[in-house]
C-alpha positions in Angstrom: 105.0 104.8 79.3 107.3 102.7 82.2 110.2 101.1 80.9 108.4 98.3 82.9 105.2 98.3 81.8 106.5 98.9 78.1 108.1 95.5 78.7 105.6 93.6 80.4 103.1 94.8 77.4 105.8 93.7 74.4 106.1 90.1 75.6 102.5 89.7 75.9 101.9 91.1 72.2 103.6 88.4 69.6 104.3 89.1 66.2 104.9 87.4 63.1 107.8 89.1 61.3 109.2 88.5 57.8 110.6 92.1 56.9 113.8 93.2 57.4 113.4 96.5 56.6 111.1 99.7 57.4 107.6 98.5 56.0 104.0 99.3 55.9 102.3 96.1 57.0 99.3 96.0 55.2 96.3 97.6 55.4 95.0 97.1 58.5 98.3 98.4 60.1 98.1 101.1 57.6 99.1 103.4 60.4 101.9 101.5 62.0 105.5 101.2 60.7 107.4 97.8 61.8 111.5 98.0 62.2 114.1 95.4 62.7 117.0 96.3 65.1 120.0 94.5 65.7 123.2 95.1 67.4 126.2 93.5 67.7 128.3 95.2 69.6 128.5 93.5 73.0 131.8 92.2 74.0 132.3 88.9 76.4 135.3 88.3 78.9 136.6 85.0 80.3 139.5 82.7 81.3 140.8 79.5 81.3 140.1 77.4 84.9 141.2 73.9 85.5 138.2 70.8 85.1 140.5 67.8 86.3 137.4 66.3 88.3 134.7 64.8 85.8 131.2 63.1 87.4 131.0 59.9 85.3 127.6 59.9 83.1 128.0 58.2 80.1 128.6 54.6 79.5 131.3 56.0 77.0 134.6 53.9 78.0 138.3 55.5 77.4 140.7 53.1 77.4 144.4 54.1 76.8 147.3 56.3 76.8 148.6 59.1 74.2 151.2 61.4 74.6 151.2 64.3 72.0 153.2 67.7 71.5 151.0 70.2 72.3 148.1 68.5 73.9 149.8 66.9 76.9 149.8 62.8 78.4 146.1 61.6 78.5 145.8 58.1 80.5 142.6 56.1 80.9 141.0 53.3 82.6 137.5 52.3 83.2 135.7 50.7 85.8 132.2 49.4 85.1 129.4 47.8 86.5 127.0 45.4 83.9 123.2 45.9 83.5 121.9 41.8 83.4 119.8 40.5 81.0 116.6 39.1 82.3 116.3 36.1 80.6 118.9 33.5 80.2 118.4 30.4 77.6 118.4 27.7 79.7 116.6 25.4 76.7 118.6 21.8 76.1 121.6 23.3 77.9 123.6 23.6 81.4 126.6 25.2 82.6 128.6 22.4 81.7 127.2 23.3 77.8 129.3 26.8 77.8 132.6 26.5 75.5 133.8 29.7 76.1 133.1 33.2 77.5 133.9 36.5 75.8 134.1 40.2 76.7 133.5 42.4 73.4 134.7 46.0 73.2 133.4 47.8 70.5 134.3 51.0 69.0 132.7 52.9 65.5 134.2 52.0 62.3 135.7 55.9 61.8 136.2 58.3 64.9 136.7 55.5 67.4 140.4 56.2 68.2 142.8 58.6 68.8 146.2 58.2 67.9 148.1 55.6 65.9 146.0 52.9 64.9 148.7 50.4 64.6 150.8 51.4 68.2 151.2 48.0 70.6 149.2 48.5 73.2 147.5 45.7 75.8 145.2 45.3 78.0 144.2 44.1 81.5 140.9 42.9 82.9 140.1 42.3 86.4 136.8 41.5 88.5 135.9 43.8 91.0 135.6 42.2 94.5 133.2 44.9 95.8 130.3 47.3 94.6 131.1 50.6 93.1 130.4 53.6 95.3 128.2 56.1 93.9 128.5 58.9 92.4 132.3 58.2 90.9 134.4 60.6 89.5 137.1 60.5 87.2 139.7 60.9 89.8 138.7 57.5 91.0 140.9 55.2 92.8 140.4 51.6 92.3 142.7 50.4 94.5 141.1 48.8 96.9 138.4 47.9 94.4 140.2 45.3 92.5 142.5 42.2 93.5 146.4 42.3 91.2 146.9 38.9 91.4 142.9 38.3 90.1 144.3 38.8 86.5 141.0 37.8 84.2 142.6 38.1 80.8 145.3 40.2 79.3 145.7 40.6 75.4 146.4 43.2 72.8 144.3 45.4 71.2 143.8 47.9 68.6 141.5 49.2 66.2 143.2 47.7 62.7 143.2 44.7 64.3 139.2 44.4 65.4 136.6 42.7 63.7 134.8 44.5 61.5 130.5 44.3 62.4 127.9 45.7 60.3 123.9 45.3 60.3 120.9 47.2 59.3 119.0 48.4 61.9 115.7 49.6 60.0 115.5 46.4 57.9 118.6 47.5 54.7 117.6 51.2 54.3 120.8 51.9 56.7 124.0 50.2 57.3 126.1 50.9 60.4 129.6 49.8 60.7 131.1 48.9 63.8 134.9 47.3 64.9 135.1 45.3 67.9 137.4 44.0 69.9 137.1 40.3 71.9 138.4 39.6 75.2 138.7 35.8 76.0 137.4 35.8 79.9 137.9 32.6 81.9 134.6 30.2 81.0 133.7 30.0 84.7 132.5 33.9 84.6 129.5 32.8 82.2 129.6 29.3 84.1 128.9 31.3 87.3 126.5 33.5 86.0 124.1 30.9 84.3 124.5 28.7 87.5 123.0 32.0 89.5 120.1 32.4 87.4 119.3 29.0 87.3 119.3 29.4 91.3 118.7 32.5 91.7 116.6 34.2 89.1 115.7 37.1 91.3 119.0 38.6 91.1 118.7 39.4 87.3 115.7 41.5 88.5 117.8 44.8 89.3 121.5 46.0 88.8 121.4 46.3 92.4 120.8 43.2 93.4 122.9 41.6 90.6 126.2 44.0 91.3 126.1 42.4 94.9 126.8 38.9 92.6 129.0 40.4 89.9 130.2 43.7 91.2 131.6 44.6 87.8 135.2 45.0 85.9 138.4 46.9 86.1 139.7 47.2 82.1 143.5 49.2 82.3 145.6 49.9 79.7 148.6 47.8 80.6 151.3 47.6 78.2 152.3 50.9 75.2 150.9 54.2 74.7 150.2 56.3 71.3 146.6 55.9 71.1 143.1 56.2 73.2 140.1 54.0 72.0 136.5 55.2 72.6 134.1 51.9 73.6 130.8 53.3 72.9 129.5 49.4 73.9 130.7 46.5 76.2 129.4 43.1 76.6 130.0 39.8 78.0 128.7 37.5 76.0 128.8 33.1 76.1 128.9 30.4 73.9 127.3 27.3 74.5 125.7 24.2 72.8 122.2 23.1 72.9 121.3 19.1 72.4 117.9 18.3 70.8 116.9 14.3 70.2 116.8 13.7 66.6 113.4 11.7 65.2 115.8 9.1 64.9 117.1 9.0 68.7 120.2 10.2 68.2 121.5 13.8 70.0 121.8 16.7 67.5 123.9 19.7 69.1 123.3 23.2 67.9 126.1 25.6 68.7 124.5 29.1 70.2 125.9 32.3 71.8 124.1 34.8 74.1 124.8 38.3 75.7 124.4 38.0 79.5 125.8 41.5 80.4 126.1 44.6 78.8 127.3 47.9 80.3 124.5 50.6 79.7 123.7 54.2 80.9 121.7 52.5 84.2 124.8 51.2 86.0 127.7 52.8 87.2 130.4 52.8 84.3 133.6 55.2 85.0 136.8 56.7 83.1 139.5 56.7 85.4 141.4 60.0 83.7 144.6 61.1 84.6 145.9 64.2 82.3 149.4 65.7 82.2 149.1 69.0 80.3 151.6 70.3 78.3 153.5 72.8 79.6 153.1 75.0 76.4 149.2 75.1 77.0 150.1 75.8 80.7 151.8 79.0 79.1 148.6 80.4 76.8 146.5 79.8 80.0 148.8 81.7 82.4 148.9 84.6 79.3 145.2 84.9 79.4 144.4 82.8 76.5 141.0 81.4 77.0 141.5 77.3 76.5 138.7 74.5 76.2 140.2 71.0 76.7 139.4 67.3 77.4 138.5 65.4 78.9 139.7 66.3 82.5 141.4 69.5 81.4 139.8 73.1 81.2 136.7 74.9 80.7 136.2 79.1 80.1 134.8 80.7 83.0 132.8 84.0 80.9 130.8 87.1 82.0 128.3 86.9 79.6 127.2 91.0 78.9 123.7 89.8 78.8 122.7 93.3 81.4 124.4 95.6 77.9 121.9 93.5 75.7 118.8 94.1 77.8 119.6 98.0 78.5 119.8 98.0 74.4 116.1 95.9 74.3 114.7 98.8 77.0 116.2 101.3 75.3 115.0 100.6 71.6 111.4 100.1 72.9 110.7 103.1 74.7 108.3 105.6 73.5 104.7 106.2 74.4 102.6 103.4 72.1 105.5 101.6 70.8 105.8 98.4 71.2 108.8 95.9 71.1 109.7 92.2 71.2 112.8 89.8 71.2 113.3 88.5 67.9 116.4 86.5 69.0 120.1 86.1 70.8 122.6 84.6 69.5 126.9 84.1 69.8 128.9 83.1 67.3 132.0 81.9 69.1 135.3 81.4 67.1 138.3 79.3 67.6 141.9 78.8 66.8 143.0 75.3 66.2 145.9 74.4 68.6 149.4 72.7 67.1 149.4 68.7 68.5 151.4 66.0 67.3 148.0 63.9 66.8 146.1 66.9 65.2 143.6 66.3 68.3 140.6 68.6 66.9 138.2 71.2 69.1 135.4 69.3 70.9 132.1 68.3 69.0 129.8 70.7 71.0 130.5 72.8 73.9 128.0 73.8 77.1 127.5 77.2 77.8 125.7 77.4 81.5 125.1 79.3 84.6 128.0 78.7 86.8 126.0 78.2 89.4 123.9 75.5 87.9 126.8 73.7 86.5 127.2 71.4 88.5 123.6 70.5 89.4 123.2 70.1 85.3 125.5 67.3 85.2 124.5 65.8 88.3 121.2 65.7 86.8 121.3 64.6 83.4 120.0 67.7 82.6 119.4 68.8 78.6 119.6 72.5 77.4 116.5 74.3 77.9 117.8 77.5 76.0 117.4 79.8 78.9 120.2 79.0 81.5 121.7 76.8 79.5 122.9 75.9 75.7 124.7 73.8 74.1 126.6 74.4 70.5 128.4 72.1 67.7 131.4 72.9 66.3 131.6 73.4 62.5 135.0 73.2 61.4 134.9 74.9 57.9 134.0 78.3 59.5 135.9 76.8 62.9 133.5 78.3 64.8 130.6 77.5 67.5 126.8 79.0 67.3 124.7 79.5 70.3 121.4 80.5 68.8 118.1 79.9 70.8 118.7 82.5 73.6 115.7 84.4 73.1 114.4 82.8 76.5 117.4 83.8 78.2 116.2 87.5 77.6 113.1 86.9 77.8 113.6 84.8 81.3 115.6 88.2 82.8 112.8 90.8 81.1 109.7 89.3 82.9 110.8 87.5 86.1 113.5 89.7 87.5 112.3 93.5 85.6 114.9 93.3 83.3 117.4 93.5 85.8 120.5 90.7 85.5 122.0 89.3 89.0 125.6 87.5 88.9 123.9 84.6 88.3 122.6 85.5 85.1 126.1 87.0 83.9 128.8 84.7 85.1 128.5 81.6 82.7 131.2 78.3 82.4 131.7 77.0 78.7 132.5 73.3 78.7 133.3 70.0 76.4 130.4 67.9 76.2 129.4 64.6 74.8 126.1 65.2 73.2 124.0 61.7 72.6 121.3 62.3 69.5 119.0 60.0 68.5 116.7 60.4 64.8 113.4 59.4 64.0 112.1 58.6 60.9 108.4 59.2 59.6 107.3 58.5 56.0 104.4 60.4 54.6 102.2 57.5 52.3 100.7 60.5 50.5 103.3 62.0 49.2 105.6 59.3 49.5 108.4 61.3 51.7 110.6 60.5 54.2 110.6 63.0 57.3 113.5 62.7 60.5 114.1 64.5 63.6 116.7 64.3 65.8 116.1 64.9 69.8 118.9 65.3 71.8 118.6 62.5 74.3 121.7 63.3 77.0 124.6 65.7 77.8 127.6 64.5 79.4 131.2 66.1 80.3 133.2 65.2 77.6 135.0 61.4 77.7 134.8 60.1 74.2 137.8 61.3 73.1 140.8 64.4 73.6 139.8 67.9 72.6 141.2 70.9 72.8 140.9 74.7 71.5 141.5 78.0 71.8 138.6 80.1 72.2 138.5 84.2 70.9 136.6 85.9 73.1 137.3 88.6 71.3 136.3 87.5 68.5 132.8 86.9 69.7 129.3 87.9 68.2 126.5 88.6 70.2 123.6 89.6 68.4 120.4 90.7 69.7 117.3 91.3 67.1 114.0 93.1 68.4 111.1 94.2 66.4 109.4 97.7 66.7 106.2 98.8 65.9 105.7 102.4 66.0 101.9 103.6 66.9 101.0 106.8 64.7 
């Protein structure tokens, strides 16, 4: 039979397959005999090129500096845009009722730093005095974006010395523990704000409209260095006072607060990133050591043997009658921890994807899809990554291009990446059992915090599994 045809006929024939050795499959397959392969014996190439150039797609906000042996100097600023809120209470109150106005920062109560906790550090916040261009990068210049002498506040900050937060978001069955960090903004900027919706509703309608009012904020590390603080939310938020008549006549004041702005994935929000890499990684790159590092620092540029695997598929299915099909494809991708003064870890997932499509995937808010693209998460008591799911990838190659891998198939980029989850509960009232699933909501160049590792290609494991039923 074809090599072709064989193929074409094994992905149209699906089995259901639990042995994993030679079997007799019951009695109405009484004259067929059903093998597992596998092999492993594929090997993968790369090398280390520089990412210094990030597309800004998470509302993630770096602020900081931290210098570490080992890692390099990591600097970061944000610029950021605010999503309005579309209703503002305007009940018993004015803008002469606001006492105060407050930008809060907040970071997770474990994971939301890197570096010392206790290092003096300070901030600076200014307003923007014109929109943000779109898209930004992390190479971003604010320059001409922000006035110097328009300072809005300026304090010190750090994660010991935040307020701690925690609520239940599903009514006590969970707690989550946040630490935040307040900003004391000038009361005119909620003053301002509640005067323009009381004028001008219409420009709460869309951040479009409202950025042309309040274009947004430069937030710059401005004072120390030693640590980097992950902002996984930013608000600005007021505090005013509402008078009621009492049944007696008198005025009765009830003191209120309100979040006006927040900064969310539908505005523009940017980490301005500037990294200085130490010259000892420098070294392992120019030696051929293939490095992963973030954010703004390298990605592994791999030619993926994917053409060896397929030749092995075509080869273990051939045979007149015999038919074969993809079990799975996997990697298992180990790394080396690299020596820094922080103990700054490997990243929390990488992106494997087509070169080629790299870009677009970012550019798109793209998710994995398992056939030109994957993502893995790092588990660091085996210290290794798994790509599994890549039957399709096969499977893509096998029936729209006969089994027959172009450049773009083979040449793949492996890349840090934020990964965004979110987990869904469902309780059975039968059987009174709790059921969750997480869906993997967005996939972002990595920002949240600095990564690095050294990946061993060499090390690698691709393994491809295929069944085989013979035909007596």
């Amino acid at each position: 039979m074809n090599k072709t045809i064989n193929v074409l006929y094994a992905l149209l024939t699906l089995l259901c397959v639990y042995s994993c050795t030679d079997s007799k499959i019951g009695t109405t397959l009484a004259d067929k005999q059903l093998i597992i392969i596998e092999d492993s014996s594929y090997v993968i190439t790369g090398h280390s090129v520089a990412n210094p150039r990030l597309q800004a797609r998470t509302s993630s906000q770096l602020l900081g500096v931290i210098r570490s042996e080992g890692y390099g100097t990591l600097t970061s600023d944000v610029v950021t845009q605010f999503m309005p809120v579309l209703l503002i209470d305007t009940a018993h109150t004015n803008a002469a009722s606001i006492d105060s106005c407050k930008l809060r920062l907040r970071i997770p109560s474990s994971g939301g730093f890197t570096g010392d906790s206790l290092a003096t550090m300070r901030l600076n916040v200014y307003p923007l005095k014109k929109q943000l261009p779109a898209p930004l990068f992390s190479d971003f210049d604010p320059t001409d974006y922000y006035d110097p002498d328009e300072l809005l506040a300026s304090v010190p900050y750090s994660p010991a010395a935040a307020e701690v937060y925690t609520y239940t978001p599903d009514g006590g069955a969970t707690t989550v523990t946040y630490r935040d960090v307040y900003v004391t903004l000038p009361v005119e900027v909620a003053r301002s704000i509640f005067t323009e919706y009381k004028l001008h509703p219409e420009t709460f309608t869309t951040p479009t409209l409202f950025a042309q009012f309040f274009p947004g904020l430069y937030i710059t590390n401005s004072y120390g260095s030693g640590r980097v603080m992950n902002f996984t939310h930013s608000e600005i938020i007021s505090y005013f006072r509402r008078t009621y008549k009492a049944s007696d006549g008198s005025d009765s004041i009830v003191v209120a607060n309100q979040t006006y702005l927040g900064a969310s994935p539908e505005v523009l929000s940017n980490n301005i990133i500037h990294l200085d890499i130490d010259e000892a990684i420098q070294t392992m790159v120019r030696g051929g050591d293939a490095i992963v590092m973030a954010p703004a620092g390298y990605e592994v540029q791999v030619k993926f043997p994917i053409q060896d695997i397929i030749d092995t598929y075509l080869t273990g299915s051939e045979g007149e009658g015999d038919m074969a099909i993809v079990n799975s494809l996997s990697m298992e991708l180990p790394v080396d921890l690299v020596g820094t003064e922080y103990k700054i870890n490997p990243p929390d997932y990488l992106l494997m994807v087509k070169t080629s499509l790299k870009d677009k995937f970012i550019a798109g808010d793209s998710l994995a899809n398992n056939k030109d693209s994957f993502y893995a998460k790092y588990d660091s008591k085996t210290r290794k990554y798994v790509f599994s799911g890549m039957r399709d990838y096969v499977l893509n190659i096998l029936k729209n291009k006969h089994g027959v891998a172009d450049e773009d198939d083979i040449n793949l980029t492996i890349t840090p990446v934020d990964v965004t989850t979110y987990t869904s509960s469902a309780t059975s009232s039968y059987y009174y059992s709790t059921t969750s699933t997480t869906t993997v909501t967005k996939i972002a160049p990595q920002v949240s915090k600095p990564a690095i590792a050294r990946i061993r290609l060499d090390k690698a494991k691709i393994k491809i599994s295929f069944s085989k039923q013979y035909l007596f």
